[in-house]
N, CA, C and O atoms as a GROMACS GRO file, in nm:
protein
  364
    1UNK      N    1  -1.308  23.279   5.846
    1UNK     CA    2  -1.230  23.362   5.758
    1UNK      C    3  -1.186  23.279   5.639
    1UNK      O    4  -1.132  23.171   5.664
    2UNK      N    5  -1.201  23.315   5.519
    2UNK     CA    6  -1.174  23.235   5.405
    2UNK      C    7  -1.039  23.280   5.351
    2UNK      O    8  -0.959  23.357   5.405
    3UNK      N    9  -1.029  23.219   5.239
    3UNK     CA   10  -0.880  23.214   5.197
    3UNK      C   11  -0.925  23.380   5.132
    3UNK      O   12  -1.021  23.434   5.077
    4UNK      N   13  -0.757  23.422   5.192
    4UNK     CA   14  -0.696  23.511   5.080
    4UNK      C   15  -0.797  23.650   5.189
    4UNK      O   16  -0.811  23.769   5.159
    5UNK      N   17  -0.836  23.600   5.278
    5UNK     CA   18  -0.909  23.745   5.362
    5UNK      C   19  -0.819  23.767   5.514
    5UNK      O   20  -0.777  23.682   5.593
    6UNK      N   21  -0.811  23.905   5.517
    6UNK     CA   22  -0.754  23.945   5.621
    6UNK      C   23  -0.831  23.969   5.763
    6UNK      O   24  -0.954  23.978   5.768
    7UNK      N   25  -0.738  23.979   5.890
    7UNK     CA   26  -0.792  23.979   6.014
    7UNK      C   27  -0.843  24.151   6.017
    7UNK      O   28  -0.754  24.231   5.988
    8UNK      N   29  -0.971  24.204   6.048
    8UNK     CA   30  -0.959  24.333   6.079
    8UNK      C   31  -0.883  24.383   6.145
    8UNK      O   32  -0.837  24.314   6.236
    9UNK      N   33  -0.838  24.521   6.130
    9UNK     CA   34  -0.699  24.589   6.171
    9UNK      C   35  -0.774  24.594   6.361
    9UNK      O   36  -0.693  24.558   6.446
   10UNK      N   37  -0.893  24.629   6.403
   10UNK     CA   38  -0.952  24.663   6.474
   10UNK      C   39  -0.906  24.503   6.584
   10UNK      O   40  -0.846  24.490   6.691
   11UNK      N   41  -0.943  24.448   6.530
   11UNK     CA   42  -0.896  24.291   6.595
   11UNK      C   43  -0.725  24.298   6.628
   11UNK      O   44  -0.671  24.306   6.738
   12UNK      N   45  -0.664  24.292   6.496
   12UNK     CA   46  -0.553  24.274   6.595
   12UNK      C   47  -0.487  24.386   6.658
   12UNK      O   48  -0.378  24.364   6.710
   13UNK      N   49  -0.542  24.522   6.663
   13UNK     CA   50  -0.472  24.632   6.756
   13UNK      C   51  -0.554  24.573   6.899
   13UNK      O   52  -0.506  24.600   7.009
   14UNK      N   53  -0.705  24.477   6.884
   14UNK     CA   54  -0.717  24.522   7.058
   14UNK      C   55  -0.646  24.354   7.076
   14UNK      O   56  -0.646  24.323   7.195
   15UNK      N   57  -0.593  24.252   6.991
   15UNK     CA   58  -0.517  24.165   7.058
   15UNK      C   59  -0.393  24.194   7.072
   15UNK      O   60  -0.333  24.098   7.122
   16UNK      N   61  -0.304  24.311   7.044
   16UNK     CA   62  -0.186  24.319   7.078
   16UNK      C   63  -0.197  24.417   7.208
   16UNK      O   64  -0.122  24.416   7.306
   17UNK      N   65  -0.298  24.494   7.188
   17UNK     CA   66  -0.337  24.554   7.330
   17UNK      C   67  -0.348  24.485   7.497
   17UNK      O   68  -0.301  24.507   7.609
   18UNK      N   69  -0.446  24.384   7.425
   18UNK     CA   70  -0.431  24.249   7.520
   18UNK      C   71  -0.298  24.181   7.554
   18UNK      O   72  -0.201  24.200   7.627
   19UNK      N   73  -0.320  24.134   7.506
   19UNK     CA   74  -0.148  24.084   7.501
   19UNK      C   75  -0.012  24.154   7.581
   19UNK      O   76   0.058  24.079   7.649
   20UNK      N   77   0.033  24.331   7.571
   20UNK     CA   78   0.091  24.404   7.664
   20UNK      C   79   0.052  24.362   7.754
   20UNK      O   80   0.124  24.276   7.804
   21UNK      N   81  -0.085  24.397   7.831
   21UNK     CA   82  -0.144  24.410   7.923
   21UNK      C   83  -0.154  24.278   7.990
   21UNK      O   84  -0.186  24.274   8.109
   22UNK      N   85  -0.126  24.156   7.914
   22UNK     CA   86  -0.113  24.055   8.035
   22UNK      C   87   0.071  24.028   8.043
   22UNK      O   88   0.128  23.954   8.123
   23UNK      N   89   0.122  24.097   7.954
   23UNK     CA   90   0.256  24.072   8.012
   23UNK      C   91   0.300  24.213   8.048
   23UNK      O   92   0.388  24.272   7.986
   24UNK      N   93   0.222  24.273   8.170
   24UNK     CA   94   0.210  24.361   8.249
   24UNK      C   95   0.299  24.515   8.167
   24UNK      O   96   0.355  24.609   8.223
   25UNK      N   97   0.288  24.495   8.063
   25UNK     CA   98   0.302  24.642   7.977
   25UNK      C   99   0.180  24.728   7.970
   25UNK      O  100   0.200  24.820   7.891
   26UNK      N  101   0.074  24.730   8.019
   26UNK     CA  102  -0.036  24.819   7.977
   26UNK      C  103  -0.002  24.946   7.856
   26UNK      O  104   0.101  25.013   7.845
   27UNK      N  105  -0.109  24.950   7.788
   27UNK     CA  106  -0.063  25.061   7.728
   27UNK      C  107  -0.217  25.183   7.728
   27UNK      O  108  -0.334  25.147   7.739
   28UNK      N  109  -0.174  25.311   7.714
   28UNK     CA  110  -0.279  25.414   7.714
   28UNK      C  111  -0.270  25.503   7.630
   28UNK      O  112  -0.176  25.580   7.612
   29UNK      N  113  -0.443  25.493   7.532
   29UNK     CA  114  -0.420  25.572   7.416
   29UNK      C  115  -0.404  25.717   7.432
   29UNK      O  116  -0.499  25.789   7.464
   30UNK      N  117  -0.304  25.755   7.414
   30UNK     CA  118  -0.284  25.924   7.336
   30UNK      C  119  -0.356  25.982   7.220
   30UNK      O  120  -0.403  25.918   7.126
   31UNK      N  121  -0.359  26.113   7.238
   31UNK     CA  122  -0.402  26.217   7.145
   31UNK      C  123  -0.311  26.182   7.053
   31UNK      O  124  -0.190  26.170   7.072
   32UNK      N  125  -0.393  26.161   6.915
   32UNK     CA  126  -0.247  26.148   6.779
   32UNK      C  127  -0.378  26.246   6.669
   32UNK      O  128  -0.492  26.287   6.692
   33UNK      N  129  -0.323  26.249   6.594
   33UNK     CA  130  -0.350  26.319   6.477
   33UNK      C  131  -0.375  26.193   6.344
   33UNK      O  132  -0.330  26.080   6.366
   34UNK      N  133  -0.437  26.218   6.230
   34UNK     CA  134  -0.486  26.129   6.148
   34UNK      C  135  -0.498  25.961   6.208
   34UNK      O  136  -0.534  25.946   6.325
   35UNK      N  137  -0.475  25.872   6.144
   35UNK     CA  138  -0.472  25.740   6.185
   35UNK      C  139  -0.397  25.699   6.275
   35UNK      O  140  -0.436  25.586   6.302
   36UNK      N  141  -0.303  25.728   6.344
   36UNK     CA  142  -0.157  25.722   6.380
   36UNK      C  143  -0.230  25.626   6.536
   36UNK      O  144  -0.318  25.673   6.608
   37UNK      N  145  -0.188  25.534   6.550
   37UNK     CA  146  -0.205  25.460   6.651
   37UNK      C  147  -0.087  25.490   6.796
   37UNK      O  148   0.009  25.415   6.812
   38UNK      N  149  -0.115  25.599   6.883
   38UNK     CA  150   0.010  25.620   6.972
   38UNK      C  151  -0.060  25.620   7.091
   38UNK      O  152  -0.170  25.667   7.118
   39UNK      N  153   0.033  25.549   7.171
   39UNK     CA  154  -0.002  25.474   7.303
   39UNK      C  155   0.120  25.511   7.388
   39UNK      O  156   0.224  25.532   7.326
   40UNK      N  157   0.122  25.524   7.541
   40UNK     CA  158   0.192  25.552   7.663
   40UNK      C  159   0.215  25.415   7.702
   40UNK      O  160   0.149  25.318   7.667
   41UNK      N  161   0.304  25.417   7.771
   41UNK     CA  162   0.349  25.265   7.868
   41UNK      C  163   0.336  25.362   8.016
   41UNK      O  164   0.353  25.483   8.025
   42UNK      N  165   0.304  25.272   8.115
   42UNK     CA  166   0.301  25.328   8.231
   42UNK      C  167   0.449  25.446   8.306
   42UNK      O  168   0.443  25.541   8.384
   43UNK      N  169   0.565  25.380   8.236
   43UNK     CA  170   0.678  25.456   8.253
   43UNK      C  171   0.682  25.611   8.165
   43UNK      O  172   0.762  25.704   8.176
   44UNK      N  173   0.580  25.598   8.090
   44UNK     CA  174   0.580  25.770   8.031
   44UNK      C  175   0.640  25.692   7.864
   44UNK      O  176   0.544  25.708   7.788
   45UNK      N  177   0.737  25.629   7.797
   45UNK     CA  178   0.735  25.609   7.689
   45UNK      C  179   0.596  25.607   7.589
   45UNK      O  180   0.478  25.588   7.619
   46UNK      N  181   0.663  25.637   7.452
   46UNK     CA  182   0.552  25.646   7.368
   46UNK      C  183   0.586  25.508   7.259
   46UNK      O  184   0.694  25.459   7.227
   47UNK      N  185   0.480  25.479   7.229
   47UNK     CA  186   0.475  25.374   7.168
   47UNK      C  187   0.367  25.348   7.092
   47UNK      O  188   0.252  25.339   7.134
   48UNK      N  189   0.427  25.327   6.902
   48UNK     CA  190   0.347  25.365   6.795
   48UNK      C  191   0.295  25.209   6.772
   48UNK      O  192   0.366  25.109   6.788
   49UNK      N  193   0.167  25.210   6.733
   49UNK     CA  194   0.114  25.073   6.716
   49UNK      C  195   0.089  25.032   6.579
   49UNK      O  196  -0.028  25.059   6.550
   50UNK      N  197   0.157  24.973   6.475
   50UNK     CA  198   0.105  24.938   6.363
   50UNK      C  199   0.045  24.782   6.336
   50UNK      O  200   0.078  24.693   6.414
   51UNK      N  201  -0.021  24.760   6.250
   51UNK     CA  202  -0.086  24.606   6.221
   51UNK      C  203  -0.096  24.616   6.111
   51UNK      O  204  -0.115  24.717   6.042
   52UNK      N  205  -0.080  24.466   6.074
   52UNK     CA  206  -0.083  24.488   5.919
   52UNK      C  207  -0.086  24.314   5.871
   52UNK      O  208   0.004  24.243   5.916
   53UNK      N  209  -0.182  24.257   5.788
   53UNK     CA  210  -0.216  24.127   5.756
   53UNK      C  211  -0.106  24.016   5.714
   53UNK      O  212  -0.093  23.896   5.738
   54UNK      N  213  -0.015  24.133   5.623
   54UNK     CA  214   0.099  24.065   5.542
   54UNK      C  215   0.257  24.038   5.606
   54UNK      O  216   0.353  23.998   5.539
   55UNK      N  217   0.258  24.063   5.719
   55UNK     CA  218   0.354  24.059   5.767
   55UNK      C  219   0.475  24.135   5.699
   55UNK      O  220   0.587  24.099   5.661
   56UNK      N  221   0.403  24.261   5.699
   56UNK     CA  222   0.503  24.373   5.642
   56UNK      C  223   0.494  24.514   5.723
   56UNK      O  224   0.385  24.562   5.753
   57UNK      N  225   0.634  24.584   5.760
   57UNK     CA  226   0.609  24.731   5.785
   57UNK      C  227   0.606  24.814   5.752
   57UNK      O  228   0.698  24.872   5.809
   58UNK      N  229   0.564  24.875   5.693
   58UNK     CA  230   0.493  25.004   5.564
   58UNK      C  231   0.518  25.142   5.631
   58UNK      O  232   0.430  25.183   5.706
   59UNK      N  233   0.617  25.209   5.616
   59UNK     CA  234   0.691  25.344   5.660
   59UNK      C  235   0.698  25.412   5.528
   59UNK      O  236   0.759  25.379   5.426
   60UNK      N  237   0.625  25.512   5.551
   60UNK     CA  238   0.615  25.650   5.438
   60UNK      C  239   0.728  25.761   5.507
   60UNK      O  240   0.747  25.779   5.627
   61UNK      N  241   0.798  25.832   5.386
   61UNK     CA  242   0.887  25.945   5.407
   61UNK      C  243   0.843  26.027   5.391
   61UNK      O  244   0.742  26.032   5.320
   62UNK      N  245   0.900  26.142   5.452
   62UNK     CA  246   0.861  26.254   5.407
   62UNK      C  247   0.904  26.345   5.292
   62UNK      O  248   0.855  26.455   5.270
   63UNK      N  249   0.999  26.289   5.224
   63UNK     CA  250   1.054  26.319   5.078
   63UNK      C  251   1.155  26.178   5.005
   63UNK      O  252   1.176  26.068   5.056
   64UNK      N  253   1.193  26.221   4.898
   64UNK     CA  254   1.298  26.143   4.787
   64UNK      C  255   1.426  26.193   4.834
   64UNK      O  256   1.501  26.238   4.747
   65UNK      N  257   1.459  26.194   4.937
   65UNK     CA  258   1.627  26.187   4.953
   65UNK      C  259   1.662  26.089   5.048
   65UNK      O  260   1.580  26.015   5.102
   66UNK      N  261   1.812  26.088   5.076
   66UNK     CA  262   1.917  26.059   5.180
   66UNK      C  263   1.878  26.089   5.310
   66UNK      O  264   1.915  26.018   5.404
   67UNK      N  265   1.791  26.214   5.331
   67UNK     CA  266   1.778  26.255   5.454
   67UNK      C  267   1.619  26.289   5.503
   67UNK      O  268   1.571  26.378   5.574
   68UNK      N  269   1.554  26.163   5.421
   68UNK     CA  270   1.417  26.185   5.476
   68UNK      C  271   1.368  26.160   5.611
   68UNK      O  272   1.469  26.130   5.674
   69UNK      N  273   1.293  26.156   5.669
   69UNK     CA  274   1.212  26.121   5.774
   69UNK      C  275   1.119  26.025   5.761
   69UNK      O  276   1.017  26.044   5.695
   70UNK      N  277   1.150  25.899   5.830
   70UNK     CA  278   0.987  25.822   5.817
   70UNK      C  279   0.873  25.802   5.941
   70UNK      O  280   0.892  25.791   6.062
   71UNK      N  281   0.755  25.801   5.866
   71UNK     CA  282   0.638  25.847   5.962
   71UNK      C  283   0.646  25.751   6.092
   71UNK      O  284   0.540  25.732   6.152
   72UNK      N  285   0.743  25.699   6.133
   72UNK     CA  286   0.762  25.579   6.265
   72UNK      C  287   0.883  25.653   6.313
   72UNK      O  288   0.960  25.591   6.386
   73UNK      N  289   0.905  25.754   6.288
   73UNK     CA  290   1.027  25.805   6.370
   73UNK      C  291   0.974  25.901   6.490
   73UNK      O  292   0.855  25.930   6.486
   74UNK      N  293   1.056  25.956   6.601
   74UNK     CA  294   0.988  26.018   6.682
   74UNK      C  295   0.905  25.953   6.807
   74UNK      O  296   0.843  26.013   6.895
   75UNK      N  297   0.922  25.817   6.789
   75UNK     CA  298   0.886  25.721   6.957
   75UNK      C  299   0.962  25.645   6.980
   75UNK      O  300   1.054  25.616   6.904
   76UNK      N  301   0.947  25.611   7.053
   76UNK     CA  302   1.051  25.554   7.179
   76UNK      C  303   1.038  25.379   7.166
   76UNK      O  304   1.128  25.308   7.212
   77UNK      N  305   0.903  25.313   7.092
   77UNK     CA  306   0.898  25.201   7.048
   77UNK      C  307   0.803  25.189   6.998
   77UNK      O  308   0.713  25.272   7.009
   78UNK      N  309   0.792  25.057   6.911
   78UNK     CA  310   0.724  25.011   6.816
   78UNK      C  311   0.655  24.878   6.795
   78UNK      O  312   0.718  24.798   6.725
   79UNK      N  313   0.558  24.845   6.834
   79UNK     CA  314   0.483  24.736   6.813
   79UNK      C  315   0.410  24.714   6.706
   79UNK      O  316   0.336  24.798   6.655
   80UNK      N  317   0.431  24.557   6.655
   80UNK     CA  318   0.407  24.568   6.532
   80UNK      C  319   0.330  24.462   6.533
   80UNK      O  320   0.396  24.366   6.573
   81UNK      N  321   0.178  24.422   6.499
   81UNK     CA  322   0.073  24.324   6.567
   81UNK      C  323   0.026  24.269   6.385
   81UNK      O  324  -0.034  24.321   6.291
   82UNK      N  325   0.083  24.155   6.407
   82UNK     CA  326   0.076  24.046   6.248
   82UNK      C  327  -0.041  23.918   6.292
   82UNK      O  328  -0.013  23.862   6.398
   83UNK      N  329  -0.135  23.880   6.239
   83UNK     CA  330  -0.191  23.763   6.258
   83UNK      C  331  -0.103  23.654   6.232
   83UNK      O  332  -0.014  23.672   6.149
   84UNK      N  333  -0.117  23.498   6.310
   84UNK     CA  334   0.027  23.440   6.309
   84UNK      C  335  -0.001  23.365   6.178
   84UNK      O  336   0.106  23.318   6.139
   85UNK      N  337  -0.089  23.337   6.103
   85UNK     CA  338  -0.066  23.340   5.969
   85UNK      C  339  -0.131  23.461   5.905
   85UNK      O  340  -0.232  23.527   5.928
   86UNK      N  341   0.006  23.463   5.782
   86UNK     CA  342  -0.046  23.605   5.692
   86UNK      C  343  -0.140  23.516   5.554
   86UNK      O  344  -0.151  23.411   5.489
   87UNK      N  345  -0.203  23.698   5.582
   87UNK     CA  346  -0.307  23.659   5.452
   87UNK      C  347  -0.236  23.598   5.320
   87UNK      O  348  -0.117  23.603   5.287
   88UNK      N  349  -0.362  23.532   5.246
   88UNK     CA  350  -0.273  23.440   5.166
   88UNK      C  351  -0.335  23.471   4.989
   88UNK      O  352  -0.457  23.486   4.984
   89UNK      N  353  -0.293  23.476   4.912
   89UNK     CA  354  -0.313  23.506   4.784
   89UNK      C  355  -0.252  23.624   4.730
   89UNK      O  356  -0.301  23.669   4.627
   90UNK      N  357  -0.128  23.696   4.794
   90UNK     CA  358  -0.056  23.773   4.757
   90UNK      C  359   0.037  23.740   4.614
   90UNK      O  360   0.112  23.647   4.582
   91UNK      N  361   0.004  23.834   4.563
   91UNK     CA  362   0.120  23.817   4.397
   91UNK      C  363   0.223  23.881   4.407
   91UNK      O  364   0.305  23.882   4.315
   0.00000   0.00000   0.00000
């Protein structure tokens, strides 16, 4: 991997997948709608999976106010799977 290139998203969702699963969290994919990465824990919780190169969490609203909604609301937890260095050549 050269400078300034990121880990495929595909890579690190199945190493954080891994990863639950040896610290005996398994997780099981759910029916979601568009991209939405949502996974079960054996106890029935839901749990949204995001990844992302830059070591950032990127939550869209659903409008310009005080009382929006963001698209990570609505589960029960949140895993958030960063390569342990972030990509590099950001401005």
């Amino acid at each position: 991997m050269g400078e300034g290139e990121g880990v495929p998203n595909e890579l690190l969702l199945a190493a954080g997948l891994e990863l639950m699963k040896q610290n005996g969290q398994p997780l099981n994919k759910r029916q979601s709608s568009g991209r939405s990465m949502m996974y079960s824990l054996p106890d029935g919780r839901d749990v949204r999976v995001r990844t992302c190169n830059d070591h950032l969490l990127i939550v869209l609203a659903d409008k310009h106010s005080g009382d929006a909604r963001f698209n990570i609301e609505g589960t029960d937890l949140l895993l958030i799977v960063n390569p342990e260095v972030p990509r590099t050549g950001q401005g």
